[in-house]
Steps between C-alpha positions, in 0.01 A plus 500: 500500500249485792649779713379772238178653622321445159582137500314502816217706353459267172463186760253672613286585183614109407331379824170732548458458126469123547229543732270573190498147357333419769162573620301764417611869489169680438194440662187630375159443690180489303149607595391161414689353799782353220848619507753538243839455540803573250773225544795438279303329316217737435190605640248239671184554658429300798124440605382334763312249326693436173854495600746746280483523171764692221335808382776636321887388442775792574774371258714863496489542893616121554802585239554804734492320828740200355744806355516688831678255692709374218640829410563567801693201553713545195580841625653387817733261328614765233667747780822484276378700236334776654337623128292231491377466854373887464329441177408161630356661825347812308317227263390349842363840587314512222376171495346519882346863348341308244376198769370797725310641252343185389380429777292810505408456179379146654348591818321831343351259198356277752386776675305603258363162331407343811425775702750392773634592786869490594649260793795678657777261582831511529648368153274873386808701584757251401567650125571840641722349736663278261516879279659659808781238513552465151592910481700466787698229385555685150648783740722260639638376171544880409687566811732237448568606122589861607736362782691268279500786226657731758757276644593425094554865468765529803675250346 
């Protein structure tokens, strides 16, 4: 049912979260002049001479971004049983937790290996925001639970 304000929410984690199979979502600038970039499908390092080349291939966070959206999906379509979409959406939760965190992991290792420097973009704050949505759409599933439990009770 699209008129429930948590349908609308997990669109939303659906569509932002699609914007990580493409491009890059952490930028990293060198001291060399190279910079590194961590894409869906891993990190690259781009220099200005040799083109980009794979340093290292993110197989767990590429799992995570494909889940995101697909969960997400399946959650919208299961609004009948309102069980399952919470522990669907709760799983969801804890699934963008664990992206979020990788990516620190991610951007803190390269950090440190390369002595890097971060690139703020845009696609920096998207996890948290994708976080945000995801909570608020497990309200809305909550919500809905309690007001169908109350109006069984007047019965």
């Amino acid at each position: 049912m699209i008129q429930r304000i948590q349908s609308i929410y997990l669109s939303l984690i659906a569509i932002i979260s699609l914007l990580f199979l493409n491009g890059s979502f952490l930028v990293f600038a060198e001291k060399a002049g190279s910079v590194i970039k961590v894409t869906f499908g891993g990190i690259f390092r781009e220099s200005v001479g040799q083109g980009s080349q794979l340093i290292e291939k993110l197989l767990p966070l590429t799992i995570i971004i494909i889940l995101i959206p697909t969960i997400s999906l399946i959650t919208i379509f299961i609004f009948k049983n309102r069980k399952i979409q919470l522990r669907l959406s709760l799983i969801l939760i804890i699934i963008i937790t664990v992206f979020v965190i990788g990516l620190i992991h991610v951007s803190l290792s390269i950090n440190s290996k390369f002595e890097a420097k971060i690139i703020p973009g845009f696609k920096l704050i998207l996890p948290l925001l994708i976080l945000i949505i995801s909570i608020l759409a497990y309200r809305g599933i909550k919500k809905d639970d309690q007001l169908v439990k109350s109006n069984d009770r007047l019965r």
